[in-house]
C-alpha positions, 0 to 999 in steps of 0.5 A, a space after each residue: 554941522 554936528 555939536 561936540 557934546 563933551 559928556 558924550 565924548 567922555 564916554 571914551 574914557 571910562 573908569 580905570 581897572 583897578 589893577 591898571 598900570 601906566 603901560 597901559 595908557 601910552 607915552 607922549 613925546 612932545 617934541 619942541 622948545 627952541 631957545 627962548 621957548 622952553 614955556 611951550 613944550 612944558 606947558 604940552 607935556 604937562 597936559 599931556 601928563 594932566 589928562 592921563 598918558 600913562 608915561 610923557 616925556 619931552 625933548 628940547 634945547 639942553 638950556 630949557 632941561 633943568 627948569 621943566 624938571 623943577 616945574 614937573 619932575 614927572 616929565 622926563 626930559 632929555 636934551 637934544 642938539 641935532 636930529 641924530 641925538 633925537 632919533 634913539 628917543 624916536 623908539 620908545 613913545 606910543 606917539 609924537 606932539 611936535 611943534 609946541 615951541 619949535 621954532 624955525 631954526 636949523 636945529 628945528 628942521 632936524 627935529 621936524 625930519 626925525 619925527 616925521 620919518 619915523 612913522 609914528 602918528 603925531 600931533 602937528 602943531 605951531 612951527 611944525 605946521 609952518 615948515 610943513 606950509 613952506 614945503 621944507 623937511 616934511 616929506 610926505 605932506 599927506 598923511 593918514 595918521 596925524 592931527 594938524 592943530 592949526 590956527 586962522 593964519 596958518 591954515 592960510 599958510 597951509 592952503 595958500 590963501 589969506 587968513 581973511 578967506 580961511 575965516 570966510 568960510 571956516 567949515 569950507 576950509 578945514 574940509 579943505 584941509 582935510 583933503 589936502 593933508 589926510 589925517 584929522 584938522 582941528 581949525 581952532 579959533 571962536 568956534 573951533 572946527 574938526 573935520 575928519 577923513 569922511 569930510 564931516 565937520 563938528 563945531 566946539 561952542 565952548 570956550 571964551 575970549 580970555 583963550 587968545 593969548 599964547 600958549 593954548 595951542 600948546 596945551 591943546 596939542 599935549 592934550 590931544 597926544 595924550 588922549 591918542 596915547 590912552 587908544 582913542 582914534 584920531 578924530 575922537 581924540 582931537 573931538 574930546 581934545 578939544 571940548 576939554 580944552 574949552 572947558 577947562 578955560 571956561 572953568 578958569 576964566 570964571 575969575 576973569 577972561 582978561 589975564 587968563 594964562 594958557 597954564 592955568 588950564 592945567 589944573 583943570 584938566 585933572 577934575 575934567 577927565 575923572 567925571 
């Protein structure tokens, strides 16, 4: 099993051409934000932002549109009540993230069916991968170009095992899958796991405990679209997604691992893609 190497993977992002512009480095849609969960889709949108996707926008629940604006006026943020409200915003970003915050509820669903008929590549995560689990509104459950982002207990969900099995066997299960959903699998966890379609798996060593409290799969994910968004491949970004991750949580937790929050890995992020 192959060692992430953040540094090596930093290569895949070199200095910027002085003459650059931010049509060239992709737009995140990050769909999400159920009512009440408003926190989670800012938290993906503003690391997408933080780790250099050229424009990031979010849709979500009207309620939550004034509170991302004031947090981060550079997302634009629209609010969307059904799936056909989300389908004209489907023609404009490089790539989706859906799931931060989603939800299950009949509104989810349209939001979920729009983004995966799209065809766009997309980060899946949190509810998106439990309604893909539960064999409702995804269509196509094998695809070549998303990355699933799941923890232990929604791989069991995935595979129709228990979380005790998933963690039994880590490396067996992400390859798994793999071969179940296409794409690239990002097993999170202590030690989170990457497996791509040649069926190779890589291990992150970084991070700490202060990362299991809510939100970080949120950030991950923003993370991950964002470094699509920029041109990398699907497993160099979720490999790199995930090393910036960790590092930006171990800079973080140098104050302490209890109490970290999943935000305070944003400020991070910025000094940890400019090497």
């Amino acid at each position: 099993m192959q060692t992430l190497d953040l540094e090596k993977l930093l290569r895949f992002l070199p200095p910027r051409e002085r003459t650059a512009h931010k049509g060239l480095f992709g737009h995140v849609l990050v769909i999400g934000g159920d009512i009440g969960m408003g926190g989670a889709v800012t938290m993906a949108a503003e690391a997408a932002a933080r780790t250099g996707a050229g424009l990031t926008s979010a849709a979500t629940q009207p309620a939550h549109v004034a509170a991302i604006l004031a947090r981060r006026p550079e997302i634009m943020v629209t609010g969307v009540t059904s799936g056909q409200e989300l389908e004209p915003l489907l023609a404009r970003p490089s790539l989706l993230v859906v799931g931060p915050g989603l939800g299950r509820s009949a509104w989810s669903e349209q939001m979920l069916q729009q983004a995966t008929l799209c065809g766009l590549p997309l980060v899946l995560d949190a509810d998106g991968l439990n309604m893909l689990a539960a064999g409702r509104v995804v269509r196509e459950s094998k695809r070549d170009n998303w990355i699933l982002t799941p923890h232990p207990a929604e791989a069991a969900r995935l595979l129709g095992i228990t979380t005790a099995e998933i963690q039994q066997d880590r490396p067996a299960a992400v390859q798994a899958l793999q071969q179940r959903y296409g794409g690239v699998i990002v097993l999170k966890g202590a030690g989170t796991l990457v497996c791509g379609a040649d069926g190779a798996v890589s291990i992150c060593h970084g991070g700490n405990p202060g990362m299991a409290s809510g939100g970080m799969g949120d950030v991950l994910s923003g993370i991950i679209g964002s470094l699509l968004a920029q041109g990398l491949g699907l497993l160099d970004a979720a490999s790199l997604g995930v090393c910036l991750h960790a590092a930006a949580a171990d800079i973080a937790a140098k104050q302490g691992e209890r109490g970290l929050l999943a935000s305070d890995l944003l400020a991070q992020l910025q000094p940890l893609v400019n090497p």
